[in-house]
Each structure stands twice: as structure tokens, then as C-alpha cells.
N, C-alpha and C positions, 0 to 999 in steps of 0.2 A: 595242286599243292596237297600237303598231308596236315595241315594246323586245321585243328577243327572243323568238326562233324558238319559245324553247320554254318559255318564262316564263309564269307565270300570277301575275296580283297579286290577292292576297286582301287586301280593305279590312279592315283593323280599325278604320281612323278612322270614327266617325260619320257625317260629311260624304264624299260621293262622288262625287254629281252633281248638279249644279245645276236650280234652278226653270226650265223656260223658257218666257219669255213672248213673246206676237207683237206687234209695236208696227205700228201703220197711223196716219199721218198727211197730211192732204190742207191743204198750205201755200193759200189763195185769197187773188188779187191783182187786178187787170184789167190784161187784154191789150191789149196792142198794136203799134205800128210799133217796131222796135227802133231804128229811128233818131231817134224822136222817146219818149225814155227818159220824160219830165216828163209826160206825157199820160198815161202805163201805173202800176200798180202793180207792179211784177216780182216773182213768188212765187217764180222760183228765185234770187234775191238772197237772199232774205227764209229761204227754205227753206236756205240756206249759211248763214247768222246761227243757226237754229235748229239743225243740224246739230252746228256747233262749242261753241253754247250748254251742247247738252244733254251733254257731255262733262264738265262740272261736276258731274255728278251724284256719277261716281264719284270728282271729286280734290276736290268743295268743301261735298258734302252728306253725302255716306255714311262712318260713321266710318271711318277707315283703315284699322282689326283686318278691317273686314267687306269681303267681296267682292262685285262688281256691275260687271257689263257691261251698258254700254249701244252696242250697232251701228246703225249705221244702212245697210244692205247694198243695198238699189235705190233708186234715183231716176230717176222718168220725169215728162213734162209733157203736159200737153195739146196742146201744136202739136209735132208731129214733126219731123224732116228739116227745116224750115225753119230758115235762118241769119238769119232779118229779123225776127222775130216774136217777139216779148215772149209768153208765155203766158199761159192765164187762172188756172192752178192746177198746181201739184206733189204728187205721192204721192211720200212715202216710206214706205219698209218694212223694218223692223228686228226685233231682237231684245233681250229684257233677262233677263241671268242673275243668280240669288240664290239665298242658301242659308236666309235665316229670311224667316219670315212679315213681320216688320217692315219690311225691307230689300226686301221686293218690294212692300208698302205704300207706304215712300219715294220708290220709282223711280216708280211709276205716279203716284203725286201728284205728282212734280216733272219729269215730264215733263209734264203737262198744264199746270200753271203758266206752264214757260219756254216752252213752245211759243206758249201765249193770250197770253203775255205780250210776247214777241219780235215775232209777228207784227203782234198791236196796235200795238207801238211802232214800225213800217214800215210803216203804215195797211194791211194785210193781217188777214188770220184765218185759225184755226188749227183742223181737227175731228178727235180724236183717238178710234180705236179700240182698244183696247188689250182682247187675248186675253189669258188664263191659260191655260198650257197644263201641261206636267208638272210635278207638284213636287217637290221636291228628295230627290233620292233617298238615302237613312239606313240605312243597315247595322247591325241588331243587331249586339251584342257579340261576343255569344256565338256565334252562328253565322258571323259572320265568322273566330273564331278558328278552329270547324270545319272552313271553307273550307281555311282556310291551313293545317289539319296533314295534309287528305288530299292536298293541294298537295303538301305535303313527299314523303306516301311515292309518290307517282306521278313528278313531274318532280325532286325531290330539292330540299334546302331550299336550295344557292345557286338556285333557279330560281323562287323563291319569295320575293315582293317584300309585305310589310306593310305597310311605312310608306308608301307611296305617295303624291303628295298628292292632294287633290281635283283635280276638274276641271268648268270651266265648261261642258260638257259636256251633254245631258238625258239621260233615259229613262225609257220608263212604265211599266217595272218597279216605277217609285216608287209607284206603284198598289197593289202586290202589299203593297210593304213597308209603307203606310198601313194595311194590314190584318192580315198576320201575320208574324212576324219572319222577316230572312233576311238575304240577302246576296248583292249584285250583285259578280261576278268579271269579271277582266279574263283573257283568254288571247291574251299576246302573239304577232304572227303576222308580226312584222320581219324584216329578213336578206336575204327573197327579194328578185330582182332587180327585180321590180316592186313592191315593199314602198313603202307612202308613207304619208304619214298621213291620215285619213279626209276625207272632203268635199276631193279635190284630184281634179283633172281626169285623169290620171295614174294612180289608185288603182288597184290588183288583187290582187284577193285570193288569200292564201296559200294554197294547194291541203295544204301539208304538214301546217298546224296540224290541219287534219279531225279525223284518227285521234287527235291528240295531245287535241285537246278531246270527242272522245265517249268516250275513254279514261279522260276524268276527271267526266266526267256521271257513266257506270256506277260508277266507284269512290266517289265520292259518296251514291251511292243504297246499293250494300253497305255504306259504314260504318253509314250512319241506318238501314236495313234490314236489320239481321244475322240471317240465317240461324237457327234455334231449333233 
């Protein structure tokens, strides 16, 4: 996280970081001369219909309480560098976040729908790969509360953030937590002049937070490890 220098957010909420999935879709169409449109099938026409389709998922399928991103982040074609030339096929390449099994259920079936279904209906086709990758990652209770009181006596309890909300976010620490209880922490590492928020071109990280988060590993391990 980028919220202060010296903040550490202990989750108590259940929810913390999101499922995430890899979405690959390859729009096909047939190529051709771009000046003679009628003759061609164009897949990245076809591939902008499916694009803005699949945006429904989250305002017209997924009940509104529940969270779900759907991106779609590159788009490349079969012919490059040419400005004349209708394509024979587009990839796209996205991502999809959830927080329950059902909801990642949802996405992946209605993405394969509108895609077969959009492309069909522009005489195209649609072949979708769809990875699971991290699942959502879930904080015991109990050790989250842990988290947050050794939080308290190291950085002091304003620096010490609970309620925090989820985020669409992954990690595979969710791994860890599919098999024993615990608790994924945040230690904020903001302020610094080069402070931004993560995946930005720009990003560097805070040299200060270091000491301040192997400060609170060790203090962590002494509360659950007490000395005899």
C-alpha cells in the first residue's frame, strides 16, 4: 500500500484480496483489403463489440452487493504496422477479480457466452482460454486481530488502520491461508518522493519502510513465541 509512511493495516475483515483470473480471447474473422470492408470479416470491430459487451457482466449480471472486475488490458491483431489491411484475428488479454466461488463461476460462464455469442452475431468466432489463478485471499479472525494489537504496540494505534476495505488486488499467499489460519498485512510505504501506487511506470520503492517492517516481523514472532 501507499497510505503512510509508517502505517501498517491489519485486515480484520474476512475479505482482502481478490481471486485472480487470466482471460485470453482470440476474436476470428477474415482478412482483408481495408478499402473493400464487404469482402472481409473484421475481428477488431467485432473484438470492440465484445470488449464493451463483456462490461455487462459487472452492471447487468453480478448482483450489485458482490464485486467483479472484468479488464480487458491488450489488444493485438494479426497484421501489424499496416493501415490498409483488415485482419484475420485479434487477442485479447485481460483479467477477472472475485471474492466468492460463485462470482468467479459467473464471470467465466458469461464471458464465454457473450463473446460466442457477439462474435457469432458479426459472422466471426470466438476461442476463449480462461486461467484461474490466485484465490481470494481470507484472513482468519482471530489472527488478524493478533496482527493489529502487535501493530498497536510497535507503530502505535493511530498508525494502525482495521477497517480497511478489500481490494481487487491478488496474492498467493491465499495459498497459505487455504491451509492454515493467518493474516495478510499491509505496511504502508507512502510520503516518499517517489511513493506511487503499485504497477505504475513511475513506482519506487520506499527504502524507509525496511527497518520499520522487519521491526514488526520480529515483534510478531516474540508475541506468538514468548520466551519460557
Amino acid at each position: 500500500m501507499v497510505h503512510g509512511a509508517s502505517g501498517v493495516v491489519g485486515e480484520a475483515v474476512v475479505r482482502t484480496l481478490a481471486a485472480t483470473d487470466e482471460v485470453k480471447l482470440k476474436i476470428r474473422g477474415r482478412g482483408g483489403h481495408a478499402a473493400l470492408p464487404h469482402l472481409a470479416t473484421d475481428p477488431v470491430v467485432i473484438a470492440a463489440h465484445v470488449i464493451t459487451a463483456l462490461q455487462t457482466i459487472a452492471s447487468r449480471n453480478a448482483n450489485p452487493v458482490e464485486a467483479v472486475v472484468v479488464s480487458l488490458c491488450s489488444m493485438q491483431t494479426s497484421q501489424l504496422g499496416a493501415f490498409n489491411v483488415i485482419p484475420a484475428h485479434v487477442e485479447l488479454i485481460g483479467t477477472v477479480r472475485t471474492f466468492t466461488p460463485e462470482m468467479r463461476d459467473l464471470a467465466e460462464r458469461r464471458i464465454r457466452e457473450i463473446a460466442d455469442a457477439v462474435a457469432l452475431g458479426l459472422g466471426g468466432s470466438a476461442e476463449l482460454q480462461y486461467h484461474r489463478g490466485y484465490p481470494a485471499t481470507v484472513n482468519s479472525a482471530a489472527e488478524a486481530q493478533f496482527a493489529a494489537r502487535v501493530g498497536e504496540k510497535v507503530f502505535g494505534t493511530e498508525n494502525v488502520i482495521t477497517d480497511h476495505e478489500p481490494t481487487m488486488g491478488g496474492e498467493d499467499f491465499a495459498y497459505m491461508l487455504q491451509e492454515r489460519p493467518g493474516a495478510y498485512v499491509f505496511l504502508g510505504q507512502g510520503g516518499a518522493p517517489g511513493g506511487c501506487f503499485l504497477h505504475n511506470p513511475t513506482y519506487d520503492f520506499n527504502d524507509e519502510v525496511i527497518p520499520l517492517g522487519a521491526g514488526y516481523l520480529a515483534a510478531l514472532a516474540e508475541e506468538s513465541l514468548p520466551l519460557k
